[in-house]
Backbone as a chain_set.jsonl record, in Angstrom:
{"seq": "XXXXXXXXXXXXXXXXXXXXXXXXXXXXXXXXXXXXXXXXXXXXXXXXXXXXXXXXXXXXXXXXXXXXXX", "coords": {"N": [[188.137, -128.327, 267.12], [185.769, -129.248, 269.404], [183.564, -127.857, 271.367], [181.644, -129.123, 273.585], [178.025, -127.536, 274.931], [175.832, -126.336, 276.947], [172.645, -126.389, 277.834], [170.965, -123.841, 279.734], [169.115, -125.605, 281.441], [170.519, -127.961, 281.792], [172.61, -127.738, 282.468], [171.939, -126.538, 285.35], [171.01, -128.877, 286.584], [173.471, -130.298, 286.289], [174.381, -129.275, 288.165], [173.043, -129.433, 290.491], [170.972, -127.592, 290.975], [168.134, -125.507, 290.385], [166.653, -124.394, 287.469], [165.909, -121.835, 287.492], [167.184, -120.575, 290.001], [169.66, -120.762, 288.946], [169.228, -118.714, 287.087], [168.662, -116.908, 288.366], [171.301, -115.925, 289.52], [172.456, -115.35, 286.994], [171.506, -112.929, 287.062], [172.2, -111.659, 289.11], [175.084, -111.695, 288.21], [176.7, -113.558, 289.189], [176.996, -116.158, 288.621], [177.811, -119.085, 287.009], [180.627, -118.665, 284.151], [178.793, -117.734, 281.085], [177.844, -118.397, 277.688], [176.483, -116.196, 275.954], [174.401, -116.985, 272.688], [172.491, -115.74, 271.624], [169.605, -113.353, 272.345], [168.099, -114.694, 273.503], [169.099, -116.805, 273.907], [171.394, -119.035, 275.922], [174.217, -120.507, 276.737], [176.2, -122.836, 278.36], [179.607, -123.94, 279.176], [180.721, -126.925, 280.057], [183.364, -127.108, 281.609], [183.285, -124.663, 282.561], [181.597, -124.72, 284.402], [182.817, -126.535, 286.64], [185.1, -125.217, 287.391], [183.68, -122.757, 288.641], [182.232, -124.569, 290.23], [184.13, -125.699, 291.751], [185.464, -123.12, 292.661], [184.053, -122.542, 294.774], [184.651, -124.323, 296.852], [184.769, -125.299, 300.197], [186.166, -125.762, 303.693], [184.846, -125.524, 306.095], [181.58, -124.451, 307.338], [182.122, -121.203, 308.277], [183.599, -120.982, 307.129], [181.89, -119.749, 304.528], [180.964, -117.007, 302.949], [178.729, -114.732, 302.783], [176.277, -113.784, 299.892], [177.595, -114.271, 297.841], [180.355, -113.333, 298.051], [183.659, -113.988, 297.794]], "CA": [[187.662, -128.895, 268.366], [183.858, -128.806, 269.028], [182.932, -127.966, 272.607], [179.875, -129.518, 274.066], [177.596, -126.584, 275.309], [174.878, -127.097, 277.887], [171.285, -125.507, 277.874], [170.567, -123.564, 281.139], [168.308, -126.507, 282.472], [171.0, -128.702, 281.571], [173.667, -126.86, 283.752], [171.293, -126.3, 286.611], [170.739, -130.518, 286.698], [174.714, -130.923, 286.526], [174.928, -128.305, 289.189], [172.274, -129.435, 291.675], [170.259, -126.209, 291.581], [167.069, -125.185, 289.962], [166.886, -123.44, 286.699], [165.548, -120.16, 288.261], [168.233, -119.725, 290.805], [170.176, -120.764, 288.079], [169.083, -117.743, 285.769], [168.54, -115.392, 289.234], [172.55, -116.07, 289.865], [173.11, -114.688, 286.054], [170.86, -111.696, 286.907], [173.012, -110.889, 290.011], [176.377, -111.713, 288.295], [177.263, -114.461, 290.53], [177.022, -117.332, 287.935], [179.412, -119.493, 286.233], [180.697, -117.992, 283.498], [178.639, -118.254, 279.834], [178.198, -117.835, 276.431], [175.048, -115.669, 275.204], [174.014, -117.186, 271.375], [171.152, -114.714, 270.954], [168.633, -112.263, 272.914], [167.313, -115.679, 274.932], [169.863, -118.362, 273.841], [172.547, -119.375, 277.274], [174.615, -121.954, 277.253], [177.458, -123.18, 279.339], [180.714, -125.303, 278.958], [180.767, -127.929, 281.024], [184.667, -127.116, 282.495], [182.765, -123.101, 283.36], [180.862, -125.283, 285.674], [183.499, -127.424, 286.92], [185.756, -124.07, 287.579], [182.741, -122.577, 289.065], [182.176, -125.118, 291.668], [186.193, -125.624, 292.698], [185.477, -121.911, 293.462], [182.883, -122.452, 296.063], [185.213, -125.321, 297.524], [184.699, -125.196, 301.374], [185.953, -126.899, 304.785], [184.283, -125.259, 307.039], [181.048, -123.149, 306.997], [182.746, -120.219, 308.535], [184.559, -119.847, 305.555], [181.19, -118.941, 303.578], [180.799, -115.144, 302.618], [177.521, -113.847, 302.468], [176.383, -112.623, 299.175], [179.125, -114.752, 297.178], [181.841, -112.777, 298.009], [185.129, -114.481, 298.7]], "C": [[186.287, -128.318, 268.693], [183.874, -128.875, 270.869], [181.523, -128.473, 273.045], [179.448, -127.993, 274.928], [176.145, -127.583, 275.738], [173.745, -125.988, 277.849], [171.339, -125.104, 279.417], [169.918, -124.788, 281.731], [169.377, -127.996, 282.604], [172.178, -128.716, 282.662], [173.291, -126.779, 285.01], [171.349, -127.821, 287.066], [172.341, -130.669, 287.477], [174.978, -129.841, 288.376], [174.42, -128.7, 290.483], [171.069, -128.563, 292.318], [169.128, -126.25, 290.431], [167.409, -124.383, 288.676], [166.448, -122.2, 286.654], [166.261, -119.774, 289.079], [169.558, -120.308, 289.907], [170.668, -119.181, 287.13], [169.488, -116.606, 287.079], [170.611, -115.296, 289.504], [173.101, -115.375, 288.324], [173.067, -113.163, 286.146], [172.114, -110.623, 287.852], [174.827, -110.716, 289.688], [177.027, -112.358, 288.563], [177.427, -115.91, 289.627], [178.358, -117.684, 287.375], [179.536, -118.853, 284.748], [179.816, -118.664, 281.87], [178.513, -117.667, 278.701], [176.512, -117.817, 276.311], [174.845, -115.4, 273.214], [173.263, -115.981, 270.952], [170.205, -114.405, 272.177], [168.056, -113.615, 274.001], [168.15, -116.589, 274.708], [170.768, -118.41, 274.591], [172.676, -120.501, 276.996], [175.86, -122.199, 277.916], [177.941, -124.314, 278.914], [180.844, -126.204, 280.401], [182.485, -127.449, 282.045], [184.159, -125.992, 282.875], [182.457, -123.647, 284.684], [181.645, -125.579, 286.468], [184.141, -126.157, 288.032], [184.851, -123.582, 288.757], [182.455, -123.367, 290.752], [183.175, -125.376, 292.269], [186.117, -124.204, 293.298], [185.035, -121.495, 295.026], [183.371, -123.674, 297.273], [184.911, -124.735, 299.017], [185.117, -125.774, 302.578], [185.236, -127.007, 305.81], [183.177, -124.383, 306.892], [181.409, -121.46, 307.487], [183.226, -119.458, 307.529], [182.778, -119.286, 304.544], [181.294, -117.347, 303.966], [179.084, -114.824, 302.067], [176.987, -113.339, 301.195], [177.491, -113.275, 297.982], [180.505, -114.231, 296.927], [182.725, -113.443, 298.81], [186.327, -114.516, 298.341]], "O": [[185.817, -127.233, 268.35], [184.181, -129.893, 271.49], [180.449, -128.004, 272.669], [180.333, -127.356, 275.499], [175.635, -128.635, 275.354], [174.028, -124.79, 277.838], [171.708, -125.921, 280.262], [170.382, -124.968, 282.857], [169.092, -128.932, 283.35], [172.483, -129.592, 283.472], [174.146, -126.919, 285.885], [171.867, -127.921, 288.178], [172.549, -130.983, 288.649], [175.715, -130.001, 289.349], [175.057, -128.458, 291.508], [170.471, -128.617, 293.392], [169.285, -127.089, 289.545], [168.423, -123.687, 288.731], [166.668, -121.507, 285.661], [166.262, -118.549, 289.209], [170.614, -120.162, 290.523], [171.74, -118.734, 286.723], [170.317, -115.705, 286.959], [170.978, -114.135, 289.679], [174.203, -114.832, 288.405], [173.874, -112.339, 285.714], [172.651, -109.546, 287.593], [175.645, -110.074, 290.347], [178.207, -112.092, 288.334], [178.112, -116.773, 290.176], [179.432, -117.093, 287.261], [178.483, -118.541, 284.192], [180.073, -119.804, 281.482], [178.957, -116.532, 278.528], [175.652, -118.688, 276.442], [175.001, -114.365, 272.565], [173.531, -115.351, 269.929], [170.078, -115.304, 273.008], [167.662, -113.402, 275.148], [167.971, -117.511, 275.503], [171.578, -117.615, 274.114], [171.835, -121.398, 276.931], [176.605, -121.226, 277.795], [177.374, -125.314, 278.472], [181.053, -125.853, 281.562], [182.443, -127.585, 283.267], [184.538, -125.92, 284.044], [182.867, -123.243, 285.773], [181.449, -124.899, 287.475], [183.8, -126.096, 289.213], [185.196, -123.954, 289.879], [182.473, -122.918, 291.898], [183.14, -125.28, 293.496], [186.66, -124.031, 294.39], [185.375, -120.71, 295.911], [182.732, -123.926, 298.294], [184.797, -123.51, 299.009], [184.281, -126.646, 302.812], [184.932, -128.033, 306.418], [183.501, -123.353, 306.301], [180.812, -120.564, 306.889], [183.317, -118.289, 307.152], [182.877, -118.244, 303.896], [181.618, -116.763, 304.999], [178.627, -114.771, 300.925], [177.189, -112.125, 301.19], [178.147, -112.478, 297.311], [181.385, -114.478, 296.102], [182.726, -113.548, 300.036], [187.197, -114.891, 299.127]]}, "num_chains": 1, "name": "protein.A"}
């Protein structure tokens, strides 16, 4: 089984976000989870993403956390 894998700018598109607060969200930890090919190569599975944003689900802004802690 062959996974499709997504280039950082590719991920940032599906995501809605920029590919610099893309990368700054890896720096801090806070990103969806991915796979590092080589010294500059990132790429992401499309269901990381998916996962990823069901995380950040919301009804109310109250419920955000500061800082992505929740």
């Amino acid at each position: 089984m062959q996974t499709e894998l997504l280039k950082p700018a590719e991920a940032a598109r599906r995501l809605g976000v920029s590919k610099s607060y893309l990368a700054q969200l890896r720096v801090q930890g806070r990103s969806p989870t991915f796979i590092r090919l080589g010294a500059r190569a990132i790429r992401y599975r499309p269901e990381d993403l998916d996962t990823w944003l069901s995380a950040r689900s919301a009804t109310s802004t109250s419920a955000y956390a500061p800082g992505g802690a929740q």
